[in-house]
N, C-alpha and C positions, 0 to 999 in steps of 0.2 A: 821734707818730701811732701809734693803736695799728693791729696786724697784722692784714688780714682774715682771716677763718675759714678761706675758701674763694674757690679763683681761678674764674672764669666766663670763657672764652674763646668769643668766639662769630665769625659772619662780619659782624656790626655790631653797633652798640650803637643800641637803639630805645629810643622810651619806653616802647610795651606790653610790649617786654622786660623792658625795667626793675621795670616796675608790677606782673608774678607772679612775679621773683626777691626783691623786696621783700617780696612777701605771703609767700611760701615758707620764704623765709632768714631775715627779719629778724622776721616776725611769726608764724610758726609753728615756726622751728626757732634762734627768739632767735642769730643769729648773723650776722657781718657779710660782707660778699664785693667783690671787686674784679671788675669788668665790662670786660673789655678784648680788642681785634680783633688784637693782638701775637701772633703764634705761638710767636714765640721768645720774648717773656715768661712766655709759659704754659708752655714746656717748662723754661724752668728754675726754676718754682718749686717748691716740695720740697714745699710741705703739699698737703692736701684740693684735688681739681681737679675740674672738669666740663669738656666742651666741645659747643659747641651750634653745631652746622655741619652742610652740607649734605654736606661730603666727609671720609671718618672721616682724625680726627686720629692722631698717633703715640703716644697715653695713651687713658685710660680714666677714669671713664664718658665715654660719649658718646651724646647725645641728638643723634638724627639732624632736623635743621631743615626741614618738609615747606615742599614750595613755596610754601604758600598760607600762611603762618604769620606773623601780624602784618601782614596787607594794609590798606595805609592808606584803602579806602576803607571805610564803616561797618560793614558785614556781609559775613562771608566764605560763600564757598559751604557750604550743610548738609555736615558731615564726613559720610564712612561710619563706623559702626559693624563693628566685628572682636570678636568674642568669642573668646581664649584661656585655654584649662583655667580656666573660669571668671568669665575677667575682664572686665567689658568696657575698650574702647579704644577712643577716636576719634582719627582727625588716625594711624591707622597708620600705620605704615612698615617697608616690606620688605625694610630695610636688615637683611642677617645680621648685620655687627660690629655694630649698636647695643644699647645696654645696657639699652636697654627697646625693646619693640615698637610705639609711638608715641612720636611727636611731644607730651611730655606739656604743657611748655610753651605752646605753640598751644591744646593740649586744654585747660589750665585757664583760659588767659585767657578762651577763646571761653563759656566757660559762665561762670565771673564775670563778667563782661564782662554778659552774656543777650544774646550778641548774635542768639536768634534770635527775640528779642521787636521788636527792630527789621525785621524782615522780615512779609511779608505774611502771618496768620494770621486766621479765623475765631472771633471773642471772645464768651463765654459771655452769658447771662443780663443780668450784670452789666457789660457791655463790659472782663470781661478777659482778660488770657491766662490761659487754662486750662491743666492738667496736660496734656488730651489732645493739646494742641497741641506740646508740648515731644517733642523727640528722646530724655531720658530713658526718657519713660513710654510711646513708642513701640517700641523696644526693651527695655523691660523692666529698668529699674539705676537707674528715681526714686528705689525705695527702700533705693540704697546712696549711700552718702558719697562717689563715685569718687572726685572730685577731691583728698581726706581719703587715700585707698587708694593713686592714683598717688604724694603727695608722700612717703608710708611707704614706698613699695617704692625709689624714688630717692635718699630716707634711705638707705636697707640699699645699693644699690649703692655709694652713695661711702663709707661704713662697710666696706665688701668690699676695696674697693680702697686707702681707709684705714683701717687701725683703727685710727686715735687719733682718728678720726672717731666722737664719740659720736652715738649714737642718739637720737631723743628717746622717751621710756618714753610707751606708750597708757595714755591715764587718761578716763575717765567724769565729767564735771560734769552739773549737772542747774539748768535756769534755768526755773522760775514763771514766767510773765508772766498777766494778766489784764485784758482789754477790761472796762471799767464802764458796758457798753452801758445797762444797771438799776442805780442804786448801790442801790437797796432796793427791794423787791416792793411794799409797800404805805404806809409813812412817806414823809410830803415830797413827794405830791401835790397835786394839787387832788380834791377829795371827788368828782368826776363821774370821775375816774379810778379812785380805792379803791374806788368804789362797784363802776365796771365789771370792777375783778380778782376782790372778791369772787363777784359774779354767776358770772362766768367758773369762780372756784373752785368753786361749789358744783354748777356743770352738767358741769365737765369731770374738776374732781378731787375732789369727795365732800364728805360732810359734815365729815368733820375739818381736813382741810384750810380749808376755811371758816371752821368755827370758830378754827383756828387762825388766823388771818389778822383775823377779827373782834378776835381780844384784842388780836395786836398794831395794828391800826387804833385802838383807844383805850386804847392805852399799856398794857395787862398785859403784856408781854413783846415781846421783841426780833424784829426785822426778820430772816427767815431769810435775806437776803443779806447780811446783813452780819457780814462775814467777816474786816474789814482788821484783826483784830488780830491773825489767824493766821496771815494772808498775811506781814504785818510780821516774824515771827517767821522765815518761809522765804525773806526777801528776796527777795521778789517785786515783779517789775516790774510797776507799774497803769497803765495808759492812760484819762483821764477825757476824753470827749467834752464840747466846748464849743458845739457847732454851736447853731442851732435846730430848734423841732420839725420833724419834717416825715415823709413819708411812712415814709419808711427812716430814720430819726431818731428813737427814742422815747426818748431821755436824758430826765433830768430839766432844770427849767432854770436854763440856767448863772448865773443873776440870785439861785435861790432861797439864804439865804445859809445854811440847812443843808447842803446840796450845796457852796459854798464852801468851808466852815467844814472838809467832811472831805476835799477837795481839798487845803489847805493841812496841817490834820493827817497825810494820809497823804505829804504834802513834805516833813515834817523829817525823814527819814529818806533822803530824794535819789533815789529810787529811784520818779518819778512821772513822765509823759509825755502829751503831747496825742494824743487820736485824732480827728484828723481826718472832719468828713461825711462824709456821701456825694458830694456833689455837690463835695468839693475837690479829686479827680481833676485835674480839669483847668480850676478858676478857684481862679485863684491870687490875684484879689481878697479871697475868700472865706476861702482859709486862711488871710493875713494878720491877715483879720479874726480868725479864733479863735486864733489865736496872742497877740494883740495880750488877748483874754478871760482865755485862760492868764495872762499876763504881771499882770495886773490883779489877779487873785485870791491870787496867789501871791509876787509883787514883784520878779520872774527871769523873763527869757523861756524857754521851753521847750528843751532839749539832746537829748529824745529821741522821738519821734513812732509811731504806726502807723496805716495810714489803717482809717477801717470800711470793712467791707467786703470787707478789702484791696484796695481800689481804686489800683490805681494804673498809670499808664503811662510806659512811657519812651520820653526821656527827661525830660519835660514835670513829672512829678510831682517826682520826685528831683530836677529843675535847682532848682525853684520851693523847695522845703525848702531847701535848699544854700543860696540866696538868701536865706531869712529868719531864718537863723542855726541852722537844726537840725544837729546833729554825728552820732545815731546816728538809724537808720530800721529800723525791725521788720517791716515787711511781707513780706517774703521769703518765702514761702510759697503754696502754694496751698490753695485752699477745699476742693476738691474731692476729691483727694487726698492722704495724707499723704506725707513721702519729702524730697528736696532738691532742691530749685528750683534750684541755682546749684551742685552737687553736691556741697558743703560744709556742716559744721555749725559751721564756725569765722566771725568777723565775719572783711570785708575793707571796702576802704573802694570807694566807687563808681565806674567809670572810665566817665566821658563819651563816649561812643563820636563823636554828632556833631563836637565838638569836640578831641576825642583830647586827652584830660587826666586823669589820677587828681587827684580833687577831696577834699574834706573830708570829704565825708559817708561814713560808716562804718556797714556794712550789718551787721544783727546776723538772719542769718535763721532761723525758727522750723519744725519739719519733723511737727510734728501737733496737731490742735485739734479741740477734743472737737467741734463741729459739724459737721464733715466726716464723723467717725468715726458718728454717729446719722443726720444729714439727709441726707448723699451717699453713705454705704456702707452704711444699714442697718445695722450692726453692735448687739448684745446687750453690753452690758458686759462679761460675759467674753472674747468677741471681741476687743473694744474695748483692752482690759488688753494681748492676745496681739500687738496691733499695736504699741503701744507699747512693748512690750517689745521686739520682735524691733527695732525702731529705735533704741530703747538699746544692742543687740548690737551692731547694726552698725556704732555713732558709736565703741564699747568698741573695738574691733576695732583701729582707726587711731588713736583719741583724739578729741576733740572735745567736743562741748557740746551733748546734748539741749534743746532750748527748745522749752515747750509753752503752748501757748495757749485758755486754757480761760475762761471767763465764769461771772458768779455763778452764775445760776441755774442752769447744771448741777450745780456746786458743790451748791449747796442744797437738791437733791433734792424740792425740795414739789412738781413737775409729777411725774405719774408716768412721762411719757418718761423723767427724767432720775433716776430712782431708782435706784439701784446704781451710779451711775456715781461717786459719789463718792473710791471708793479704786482706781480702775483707774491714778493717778498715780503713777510713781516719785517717792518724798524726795528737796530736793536736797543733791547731793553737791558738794565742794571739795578 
């Protein structure tokens, strides 16, 4: 039997316990741990120690365990927010010996977890939870990585107190993704459609444009959203809609077997996922249904998903995926804002709060998309660039994984909304 990394001595062994020392240790700082209520096993192990108790143990670190921390009923009461030199903290504690000033454990479940999306809030537009609604962006720390921050400073304590305790070194990845709300501006419609972009083009974007759009309607030259062979080259995640037409639906359709054909094209490369309607929120007959379309076109059921819209609710949308065999979900994010929804820029996998279970599904979530940044913040593209960026800082900071989410026709510049927006992207990094 190999040696754990590290002892975890706590006053019980839980499952939501379990479920952010697993995310912590095993999947962010690749390393294994022994979880035990022994006092005296803990005081005589030699290596790497924590302990997580309400009453300070005779070692160090010690994460002081707040009363309310892992309540087995679904939602625990909103934490208070404490800002020190900087930082914020929820789930405090005013314990002098503790080696941080929260309860960090509490603090990170409770935001992977969202447990305050299961409590009563007022839902946007779109029936969903909004930024404004969230405790980060009420306080003011949506657009830092806390949860990313707390596990780096917890790092550095048991590194303090061992030094054979390596660190893990902050590094910057950079993850593409792209909703294929349009696979193409004007190919691979029906002519009462081409007909209406050109119209469109000539009264809203000019003569050239027009023209341009005229040659490629009768084959002189290529579709300016099509993009998949540069995307392919960035390993970029695409999400293709299968839904049908409908109000909030203007995919192409799923039947048409050009739209198939580069459905399956842009699959051999593994790196393709369904996006869900609008309306599969919350009918789950429906998603089946376009999963079952995915499966058809491509000869594989789908492994990774994001809803349009990002429509989704918990726990209803995530059980119903989990159900129909999806493993990763990309919706994490909000529309309206950019920043971190679940305070992390790292995947975790999903924890059922109803049912109090960590399940399969594995959240990969995304922290800014170019229509938030034009439609909800107004932003200018140099703006735009300055927000992204400073998101990039702050994932650099702790480590983690930028993930953006951008659609063609920003990409492709032919609206003049979306003109200059082209290079406000960071390259991705590995």
């Amino acid at each position: 039997m190999i040696k754990p990394d590290i002892f975890v001595f706590s006053d019980e062994d839980h499952p939501r316990l379990r479920y952010v020392l697993d995310w912590i240790i095993c999947d962010c700082w690749e390393k294994q741990y022994l979880l035990s209520t022994d006092e005296d096993a803990a005081s005589r192990w030699t290596g790497p120690r924590i302990a997580y108790t309400q009453k300070p143990p005779p070692f160090r670190p010690w994460i002081h365990c707040h009363p309310n921390a892992f309540e087995d009923h679904n939602t625990a009461t909103t934490p208070d927010v404490a800002w020190l030199d900087g930082q914020p903290w929820i789930f405090y504690s005013p314990a002098s010996e503790a080696s941080l000033p929260a309860d960090v454990l509490a603090s990170i479940f409770w935001l992977l977890s969202r447990q305050e999306e299961y409590t009563a809030y007022t839902p946007d537009q779109h029936d969903r939870f909004p930024a404004s609604a969230s405790l980060a962006y009420r306080h003011g720390f949506l657009q830092r990585p806390v949860v990313d921050e707390w596990v780096q400073k917890l790092d550095q304590k048991i590194h303090e107190a061992f030094p054979v305790w390596t660190c893990i070194e902050a590094d910057l990845e950079v993850q593409s993704t792209y909703d294929i709300d349009y696979a193409w501006r004007y190919l691979h419609k029906p002519a009462i459609h081409q007909l209406r972009t050109l119209a469109r083009d000539l009264v809203k974007e000019g003569p050239s444009v027009f023209l341009a759009g005229l040659l490629t309607t009768l084959g002189f030259q290529g579709d300016p959203y099509d993009l998949y062979t540069s995307w392919a080259r960035q390993e970029a995640v695409l999400f293709f809609p299968l839904g049908d037409r409908s109000f909030w639906d203007r995919n192409h359709a799923w039947t048409h077997p050009e739209y198939r054909d580069l459905i399956r094209s842009c699959g051999t490369a593994g790196r393709i996922g369904i996006h869900p309607s609008y309306s599969t929120m919350t009918d789950g007959k429906l998603l089946e249904q376009e999963i079952q379309r995915f499966a058809e076109i491509t000869g594989q059921m789908p492994m990774r998903s994001r809803q349009h819209y990002l429509r989704f609710r918990l726990p209803v949308t995530y059980r119903t995926l989990e159900g129909l065999g999806i493993l990763e979900e990309w919706s994490m994010g909000f529309a309206d804002q950019p920043g971190f929804r679940a305070g992390t820029s790292r995947t975790f996998r999903w924890y059922d709060l109803e049912q109090d279970r960590c399940t399969r599904l594995r959240i990969f979530p995304f922290q800014v998309m170019d229509t938030t940044l034009l439609h909800y913040l107004k932003l200018s593209p140099e703006e735009a660039a300055g927000v992204v960026d400073a998101i990039a800082k702050a994932i650099k900071k702790p480590g983690g994984r930028l993930t953006i989410l951008a659609h063609n026709n920003s990409l492709a510049g032919t609206d003049r909304i979306w003109r200059g927006w082209q290079n406000i992207w960071p390259q991705r990094q590995r």
